[in-house]
C-alpha positions in Angstrom: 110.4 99.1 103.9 113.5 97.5 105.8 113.2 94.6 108.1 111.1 96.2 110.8 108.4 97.1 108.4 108.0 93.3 107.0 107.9 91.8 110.2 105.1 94.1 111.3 103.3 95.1 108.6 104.3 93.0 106.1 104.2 93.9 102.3 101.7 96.6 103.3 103.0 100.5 103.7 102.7 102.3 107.2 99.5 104.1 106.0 97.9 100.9 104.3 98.1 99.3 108.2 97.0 102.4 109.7 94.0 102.7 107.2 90.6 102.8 109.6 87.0 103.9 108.8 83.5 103.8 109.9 80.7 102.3 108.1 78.2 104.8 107.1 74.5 104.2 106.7 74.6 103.1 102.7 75.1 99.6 102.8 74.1 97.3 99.4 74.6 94.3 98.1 76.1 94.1 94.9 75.4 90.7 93.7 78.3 88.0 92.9 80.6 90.2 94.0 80.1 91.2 97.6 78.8 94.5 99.4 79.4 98.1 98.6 79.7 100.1 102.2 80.3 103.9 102.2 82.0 106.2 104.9 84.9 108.7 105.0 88.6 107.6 105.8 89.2 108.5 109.3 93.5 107.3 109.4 95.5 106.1 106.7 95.0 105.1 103.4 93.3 102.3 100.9 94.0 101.4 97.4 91.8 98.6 95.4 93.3 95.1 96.1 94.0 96.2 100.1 93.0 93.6 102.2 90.8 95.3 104.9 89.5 93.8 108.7 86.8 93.9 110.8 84.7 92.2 113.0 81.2 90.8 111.6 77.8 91.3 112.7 77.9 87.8 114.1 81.1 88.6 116.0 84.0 86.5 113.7 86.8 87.9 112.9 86.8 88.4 109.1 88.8 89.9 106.4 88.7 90.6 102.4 89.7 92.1 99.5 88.5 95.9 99.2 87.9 97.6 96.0 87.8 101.4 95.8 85.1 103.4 94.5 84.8 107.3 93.8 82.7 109.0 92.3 83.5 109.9 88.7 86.7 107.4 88.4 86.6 105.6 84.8 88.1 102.5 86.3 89.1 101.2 89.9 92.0 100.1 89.1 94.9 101.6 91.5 92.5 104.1 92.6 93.7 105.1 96.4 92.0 107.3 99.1 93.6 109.0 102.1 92.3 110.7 105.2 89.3 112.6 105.1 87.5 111.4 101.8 84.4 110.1 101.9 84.7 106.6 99.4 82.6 103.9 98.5 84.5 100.2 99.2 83.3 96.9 97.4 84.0 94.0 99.9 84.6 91.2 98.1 82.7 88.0 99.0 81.1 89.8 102.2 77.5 89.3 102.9 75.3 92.7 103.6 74.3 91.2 106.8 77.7 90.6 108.3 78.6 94.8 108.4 76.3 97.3 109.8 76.5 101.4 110.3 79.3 102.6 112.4 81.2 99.1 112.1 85.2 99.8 111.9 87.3 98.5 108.8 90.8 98.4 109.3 93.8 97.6 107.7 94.9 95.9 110.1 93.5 92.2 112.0 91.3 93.8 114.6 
C-alpha cells in the first residue's frame, strides 16, 4: 500500500475507504448481534470484518464492524461485494433504531 496509503487509509485498501451505500427499506434486528440493513453498493467495496461509518438516527457519529450477507453463501466468512450488488450487512452491536432508509454507510468516518 506504500506510505501514502497508511497515512490515509490506513490498513484499509483504496476501494474498502471508498466503499458507500444507501440503506434500503429492510431493516431488522437480529438479536445479540446487531441489525441486518439491505441496499446495493453504490462505490467501492466491503468484505465481512470492514469496519463501516455513518451517522445515527440520533445524529452521533458511529461506527462498527459489518458482516456480509448474500444470498445463497454457505458461510460469511471473506465474502466481499463490489459496486452494483445489492447485499445484506449485519451491523454489529447497532440498534435498529439508530439507521433508517436511505441513511449512507461508508467506509470511511463520515
Amino acid at each position: 500500500m506504500g506510505i501514502f496509503g497508511n497515512l490515509f487509509c490506513g490498513d484499509k485498501s483504496a476501494e474498502a475507504a471508498a466503499f458507500s451505500m444507501r440503506v434500503g427499506e429492510d431493516i431488522f434486528k437480529d438479536s445479540g448481534r446487531g441489525t441486518i440493513i439491505s441496499g446495493m453498493i453504490e462505490t467501492g467495496t466491503v468484505t465481512t470484518g470492514d469496519k463501516v461509518f455513518f451517522i445515527s438516527t440520533a445524529g452521533k457519529k458511529k461506527s462498527c464492524s459489518a458482516e456480509v450477507l448474500i444470498e445463497g453463501a454457505k458461510t460469511t466468512a471473506g465474502v466481499k461485494a463490489s459496486v452494483g450488488t445489492c447485499i445484506a450487512l449485519l451491523l454489529h452491536g447497532v440498534k435498529e433504531d439508530e439507521v433508517a432508509a436511505g441513511m449512507l454507510i461508508s467506509g470511511s468516518p463520515l
